[in-house]
Backbone bond lengths (Angstrom), bond angles and torsions (degrees), N, CA, C in turn:
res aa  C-N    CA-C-N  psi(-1)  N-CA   C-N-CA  omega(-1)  CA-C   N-CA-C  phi
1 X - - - 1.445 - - 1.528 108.09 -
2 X 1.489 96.68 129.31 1.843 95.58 177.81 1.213 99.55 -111.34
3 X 1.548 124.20 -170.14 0.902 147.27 -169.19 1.361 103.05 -88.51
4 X 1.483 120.14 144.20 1.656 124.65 -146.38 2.049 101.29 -101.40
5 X 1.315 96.40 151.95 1.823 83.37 168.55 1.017 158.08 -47.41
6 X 1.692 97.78 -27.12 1.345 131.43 176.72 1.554 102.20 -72.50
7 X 1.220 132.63 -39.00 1.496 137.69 144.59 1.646 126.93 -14.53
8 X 0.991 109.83 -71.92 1.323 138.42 178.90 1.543 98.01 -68.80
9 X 1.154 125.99 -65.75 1.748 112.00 -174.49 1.252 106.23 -49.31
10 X 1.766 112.25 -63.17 1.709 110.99 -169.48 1.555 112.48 -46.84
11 X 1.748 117.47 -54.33 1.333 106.74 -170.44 1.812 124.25 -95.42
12 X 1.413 94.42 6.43 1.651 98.11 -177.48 1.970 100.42 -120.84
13 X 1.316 105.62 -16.23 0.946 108.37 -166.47 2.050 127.39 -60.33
14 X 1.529 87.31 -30.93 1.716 108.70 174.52 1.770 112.73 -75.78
15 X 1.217 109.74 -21.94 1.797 131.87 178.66 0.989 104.65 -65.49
16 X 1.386 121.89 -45.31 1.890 125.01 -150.88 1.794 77.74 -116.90
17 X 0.986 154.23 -74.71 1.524 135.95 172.46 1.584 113.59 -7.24
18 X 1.405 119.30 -77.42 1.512 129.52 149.77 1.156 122.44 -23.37
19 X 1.087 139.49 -55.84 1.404 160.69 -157.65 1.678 82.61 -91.88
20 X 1.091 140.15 -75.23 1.532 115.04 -168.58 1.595 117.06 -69.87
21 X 0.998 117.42 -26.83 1.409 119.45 165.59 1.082 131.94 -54.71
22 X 1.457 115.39 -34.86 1.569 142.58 160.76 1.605 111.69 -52.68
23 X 1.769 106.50 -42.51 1.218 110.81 -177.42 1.262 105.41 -93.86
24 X 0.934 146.13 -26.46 1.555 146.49 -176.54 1.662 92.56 -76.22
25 X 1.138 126.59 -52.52 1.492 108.57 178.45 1.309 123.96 -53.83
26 X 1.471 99.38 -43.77 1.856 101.45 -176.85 1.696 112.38 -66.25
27 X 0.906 112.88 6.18 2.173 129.18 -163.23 1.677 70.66 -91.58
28 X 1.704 93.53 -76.60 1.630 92.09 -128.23 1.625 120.10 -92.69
29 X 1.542 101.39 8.02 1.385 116.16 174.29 1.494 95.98 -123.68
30 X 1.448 137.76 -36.34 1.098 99.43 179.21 1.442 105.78 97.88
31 X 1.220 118.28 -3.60 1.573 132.78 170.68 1.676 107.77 -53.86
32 X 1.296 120.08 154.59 1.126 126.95 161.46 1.459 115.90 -101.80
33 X 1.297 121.04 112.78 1.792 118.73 -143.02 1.706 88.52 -153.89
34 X 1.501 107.38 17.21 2.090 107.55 -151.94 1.865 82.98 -69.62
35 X 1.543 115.86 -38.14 1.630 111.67 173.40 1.710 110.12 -34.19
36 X 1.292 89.58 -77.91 1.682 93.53 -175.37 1.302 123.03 -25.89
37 X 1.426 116.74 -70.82 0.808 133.87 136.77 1.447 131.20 37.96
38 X 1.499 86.65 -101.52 1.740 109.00 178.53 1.564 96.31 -75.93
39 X 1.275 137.53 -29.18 1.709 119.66 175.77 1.240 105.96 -89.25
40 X 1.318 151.44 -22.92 1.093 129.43 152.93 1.677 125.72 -60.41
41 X 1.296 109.83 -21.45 1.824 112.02 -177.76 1.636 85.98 -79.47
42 X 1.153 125.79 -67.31 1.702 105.18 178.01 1.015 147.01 -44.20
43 X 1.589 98.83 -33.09 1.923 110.36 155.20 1.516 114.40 -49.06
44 X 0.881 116.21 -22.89 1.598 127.06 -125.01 1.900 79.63 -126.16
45 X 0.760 94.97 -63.13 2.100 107.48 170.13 1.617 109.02 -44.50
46 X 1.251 92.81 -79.35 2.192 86.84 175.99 1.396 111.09 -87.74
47 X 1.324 131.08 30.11 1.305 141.62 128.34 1.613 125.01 -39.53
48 X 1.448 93.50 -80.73 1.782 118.26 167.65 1.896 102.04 -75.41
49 X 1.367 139.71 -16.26 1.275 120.34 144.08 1.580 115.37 -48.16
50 X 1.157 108.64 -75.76 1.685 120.88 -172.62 1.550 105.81 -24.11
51 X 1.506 97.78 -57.52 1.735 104.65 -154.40 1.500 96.80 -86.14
52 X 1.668 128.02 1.33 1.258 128.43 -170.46 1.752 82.81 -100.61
53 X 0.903 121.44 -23.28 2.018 108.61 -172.74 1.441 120.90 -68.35
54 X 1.607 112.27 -27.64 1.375 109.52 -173.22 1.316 105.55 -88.91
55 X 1.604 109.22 143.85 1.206 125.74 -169.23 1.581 117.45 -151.82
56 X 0.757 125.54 148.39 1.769 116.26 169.36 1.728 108.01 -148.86
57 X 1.235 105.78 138.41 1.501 115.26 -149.12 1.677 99.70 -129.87
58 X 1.442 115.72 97.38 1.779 125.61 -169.61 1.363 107.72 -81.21
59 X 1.409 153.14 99.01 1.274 157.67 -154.50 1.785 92.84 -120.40
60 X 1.820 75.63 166.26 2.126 88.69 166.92 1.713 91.11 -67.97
61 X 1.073 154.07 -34.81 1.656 131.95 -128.37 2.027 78.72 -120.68
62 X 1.088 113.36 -37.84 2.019 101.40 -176.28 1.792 109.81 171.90
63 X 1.381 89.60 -156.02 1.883 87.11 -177.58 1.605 98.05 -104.07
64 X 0.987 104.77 156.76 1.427 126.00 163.05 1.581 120.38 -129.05
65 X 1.332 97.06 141.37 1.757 103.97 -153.56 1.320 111.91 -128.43
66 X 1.383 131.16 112.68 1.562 113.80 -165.86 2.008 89.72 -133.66
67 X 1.468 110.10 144.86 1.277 117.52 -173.86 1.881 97.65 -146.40
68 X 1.472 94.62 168.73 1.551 102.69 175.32 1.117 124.92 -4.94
69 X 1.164 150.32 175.58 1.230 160.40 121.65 1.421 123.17 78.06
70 X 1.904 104.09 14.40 1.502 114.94 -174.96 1.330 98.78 78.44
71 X 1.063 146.71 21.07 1.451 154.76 151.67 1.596 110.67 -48.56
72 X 1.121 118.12 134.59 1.690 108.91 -175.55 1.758 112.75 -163.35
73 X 1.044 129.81 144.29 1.488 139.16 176.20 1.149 124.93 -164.65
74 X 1.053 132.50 141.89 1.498 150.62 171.57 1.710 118.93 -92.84
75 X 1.256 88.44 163.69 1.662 100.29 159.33 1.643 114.27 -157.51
76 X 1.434 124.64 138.44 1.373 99.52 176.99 1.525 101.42 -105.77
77 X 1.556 117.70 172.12 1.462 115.26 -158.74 1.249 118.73 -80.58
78 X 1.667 102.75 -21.52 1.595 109.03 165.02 1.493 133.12 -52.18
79 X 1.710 105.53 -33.03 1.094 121.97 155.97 1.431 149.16 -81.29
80 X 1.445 105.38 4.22 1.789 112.74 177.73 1.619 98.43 -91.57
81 X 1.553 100.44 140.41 1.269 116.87 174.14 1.464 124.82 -92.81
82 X 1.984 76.40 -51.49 1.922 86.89 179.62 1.599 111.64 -157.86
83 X 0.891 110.57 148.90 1.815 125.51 -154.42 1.856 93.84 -123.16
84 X 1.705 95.43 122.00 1.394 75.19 166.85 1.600 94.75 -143.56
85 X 1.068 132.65 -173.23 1.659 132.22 -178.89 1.378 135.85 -167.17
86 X 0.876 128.09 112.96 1.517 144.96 -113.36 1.426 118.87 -145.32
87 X 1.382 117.91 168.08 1.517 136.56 146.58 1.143 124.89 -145.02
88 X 1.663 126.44 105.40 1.097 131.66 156.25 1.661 116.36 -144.63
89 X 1.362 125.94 -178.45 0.928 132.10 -155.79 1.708 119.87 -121.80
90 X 1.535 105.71 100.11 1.722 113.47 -168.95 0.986 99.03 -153.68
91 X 1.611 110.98 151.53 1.417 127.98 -155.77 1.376 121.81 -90.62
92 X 1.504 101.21 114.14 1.581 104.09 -163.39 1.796 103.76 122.04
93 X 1.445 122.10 -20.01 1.277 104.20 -167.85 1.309 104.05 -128.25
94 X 1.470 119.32 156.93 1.445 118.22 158.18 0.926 119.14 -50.60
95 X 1.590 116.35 134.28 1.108 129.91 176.45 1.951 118.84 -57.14
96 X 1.037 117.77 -31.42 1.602 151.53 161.98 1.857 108.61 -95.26
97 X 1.515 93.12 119.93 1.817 89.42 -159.55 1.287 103.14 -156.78
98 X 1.678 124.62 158.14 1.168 133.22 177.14 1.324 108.22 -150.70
99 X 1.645 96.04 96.27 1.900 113.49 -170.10 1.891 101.18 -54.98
100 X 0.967 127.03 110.95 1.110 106.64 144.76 1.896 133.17 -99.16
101 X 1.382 132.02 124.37 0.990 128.20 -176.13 1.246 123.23 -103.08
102 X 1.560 121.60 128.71 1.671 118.88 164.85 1.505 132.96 -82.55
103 X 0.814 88.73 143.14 2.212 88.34 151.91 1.511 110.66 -46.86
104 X 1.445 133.06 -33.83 1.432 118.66 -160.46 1.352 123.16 -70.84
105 X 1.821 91.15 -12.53 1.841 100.21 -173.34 1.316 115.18 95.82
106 X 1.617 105.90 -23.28 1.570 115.78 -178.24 1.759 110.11 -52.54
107 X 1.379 103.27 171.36 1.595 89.91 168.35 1.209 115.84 -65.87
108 X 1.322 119.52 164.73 1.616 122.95 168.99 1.510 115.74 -49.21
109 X 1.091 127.88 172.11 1.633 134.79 150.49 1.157 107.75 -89.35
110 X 1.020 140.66 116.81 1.605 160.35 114.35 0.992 132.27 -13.23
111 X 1.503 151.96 57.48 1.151 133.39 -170.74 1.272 108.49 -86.64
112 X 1.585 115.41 161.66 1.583 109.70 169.11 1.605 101.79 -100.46
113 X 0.821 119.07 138.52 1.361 119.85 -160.22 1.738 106.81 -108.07
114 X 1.305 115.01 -36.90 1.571 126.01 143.35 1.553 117.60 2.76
115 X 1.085 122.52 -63.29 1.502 138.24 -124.94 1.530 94.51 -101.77
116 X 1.534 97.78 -35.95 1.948 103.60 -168.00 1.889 109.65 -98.20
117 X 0.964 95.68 176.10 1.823 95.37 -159.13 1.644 78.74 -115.32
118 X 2.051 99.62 171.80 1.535 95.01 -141.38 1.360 83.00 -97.12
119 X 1.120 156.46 14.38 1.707 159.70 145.84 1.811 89.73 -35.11
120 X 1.592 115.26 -80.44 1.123 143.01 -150.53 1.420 92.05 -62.05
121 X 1.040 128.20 -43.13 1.654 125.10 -159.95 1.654 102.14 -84.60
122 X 1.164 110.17 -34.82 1.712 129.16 179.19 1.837 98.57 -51.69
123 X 1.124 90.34 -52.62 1.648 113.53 -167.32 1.452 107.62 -70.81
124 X 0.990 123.01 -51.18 1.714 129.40 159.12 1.318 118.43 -46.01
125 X 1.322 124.43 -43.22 1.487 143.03 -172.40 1.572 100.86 -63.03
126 X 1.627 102.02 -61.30 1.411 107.14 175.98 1.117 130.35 -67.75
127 X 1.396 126.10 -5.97 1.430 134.73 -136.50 2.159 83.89 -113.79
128 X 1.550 103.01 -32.15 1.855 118.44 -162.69 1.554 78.28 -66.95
129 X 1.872 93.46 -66.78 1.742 104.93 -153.01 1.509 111.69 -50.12
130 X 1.618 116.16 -34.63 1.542 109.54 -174.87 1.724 112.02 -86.97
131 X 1.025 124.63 -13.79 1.376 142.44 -172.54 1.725 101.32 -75.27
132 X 1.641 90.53 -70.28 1.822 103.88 -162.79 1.494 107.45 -100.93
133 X 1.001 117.09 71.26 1.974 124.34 -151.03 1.865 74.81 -75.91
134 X 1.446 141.30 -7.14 1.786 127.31 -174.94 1.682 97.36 -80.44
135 X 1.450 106.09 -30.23 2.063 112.11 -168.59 1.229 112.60 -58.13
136 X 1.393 120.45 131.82 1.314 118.73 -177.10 1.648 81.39 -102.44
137 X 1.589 111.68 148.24 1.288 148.38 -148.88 1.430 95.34 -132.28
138 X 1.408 127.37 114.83 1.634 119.14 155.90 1.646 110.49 -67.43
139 X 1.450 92.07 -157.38 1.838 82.35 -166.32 1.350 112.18 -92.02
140 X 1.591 113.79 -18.12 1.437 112.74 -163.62 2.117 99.98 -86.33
141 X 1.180 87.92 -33.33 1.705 93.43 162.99 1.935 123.33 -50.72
142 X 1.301 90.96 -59.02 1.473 110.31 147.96 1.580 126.89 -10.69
143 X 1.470 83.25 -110.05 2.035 97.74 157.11 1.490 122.07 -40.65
144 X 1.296 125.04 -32.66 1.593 122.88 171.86 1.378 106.24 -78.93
145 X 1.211 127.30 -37.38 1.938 114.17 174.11 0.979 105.74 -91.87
146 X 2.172 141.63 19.09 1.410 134.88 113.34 1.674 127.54 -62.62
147 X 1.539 103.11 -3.69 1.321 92.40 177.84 1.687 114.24 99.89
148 X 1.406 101.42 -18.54 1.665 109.68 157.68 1.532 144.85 -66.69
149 X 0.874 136.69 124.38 1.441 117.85 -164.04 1.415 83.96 -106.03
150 X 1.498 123.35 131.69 1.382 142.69 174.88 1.663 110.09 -90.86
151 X 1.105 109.13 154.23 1.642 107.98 -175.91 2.007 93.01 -86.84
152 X 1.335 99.14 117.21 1.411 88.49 157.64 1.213 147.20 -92.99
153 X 1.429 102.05 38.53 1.607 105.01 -179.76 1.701 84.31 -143.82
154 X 1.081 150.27 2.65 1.315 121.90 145.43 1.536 110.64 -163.86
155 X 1.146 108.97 130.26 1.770 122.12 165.44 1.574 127.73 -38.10
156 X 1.416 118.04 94.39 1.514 90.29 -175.95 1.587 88.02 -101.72
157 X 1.394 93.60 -178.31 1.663 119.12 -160.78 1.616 116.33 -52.20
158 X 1.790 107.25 -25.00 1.509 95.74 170.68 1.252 110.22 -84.67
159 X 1.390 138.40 -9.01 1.636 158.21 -161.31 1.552 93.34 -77.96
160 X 1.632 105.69 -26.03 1.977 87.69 -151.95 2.015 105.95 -99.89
């Protein structure tokens, strides 16, 4: 699972806007803008790097999770306890998230959950619940491996 389209427009999408504007100016005025230019195509370059790093990889043995900066972790399914998925705000994590926890004691897995489109997240959801039938699942985890996308910032009454 990669990172979804809707990804790429929101965070690359203002780069390459810029980036043609930059070039449409230098056409039709004739401006010298070649600066701009080249720092907006690099913005615009580890833009679509960034959003090209996240990945999550569903095997027979567990998930595998790779993000920014060569950042990477696993879990195998024997070992998830409990899955939960979220939005809030702490340092170090996506703000949009899907705790996963082991038996090993290790830290949790982290996913940013942001990045992937709700096919992919549906599919992950189901992929924990049918895999690690021991993981206790909150509810919004739940509803996403039915195929629901839950509001993650508040429960309404069919949610509860």
């Amino acid at each position: 699972m990669r990172a979804c389209a809707s990804t790429y427009v929101a965070i690359c999408g203002i780069w390459a806007v810029l980036l043609i504007g930059y070039v449409a100016l230098a056409l039709v005025k004739g401006a010298n803008v070649l600066n701009g230019v080249a720092i907006i195509a690099a913005v615009l370059g580890l833009s679509v790097a960034w959003v090209r790093s996240f990945k999550i990889e569903l095997s027979a043995e567990g998930i595998k999770y790779r993000w920014p900066f060569f950042r990477h972790a696993s879990a195998r399914w024997s070992d998830i306890t409990s899955v939960a998925s979220g939005a809030s705000w702490q340092s170090g994590r996506s703000p949009f998230y899907m705790l996963i926890s082991t038996r090993q004691g290790a830290s949790p897995l982290v996913v940013n959950i942001k990045v992937f489109g709700r096919g992919q997240l549906s599919a992950l959801a189901a992929a924990i619940q049918r895999q690690s039938p021991q993981a206790r699942a909150d509810r919004s985890t739940q509803l996403m491996s039915e195929g629901k996308m839950p509001s993650l910032f508040r429960v309404s009454s069919d949610e509860q």
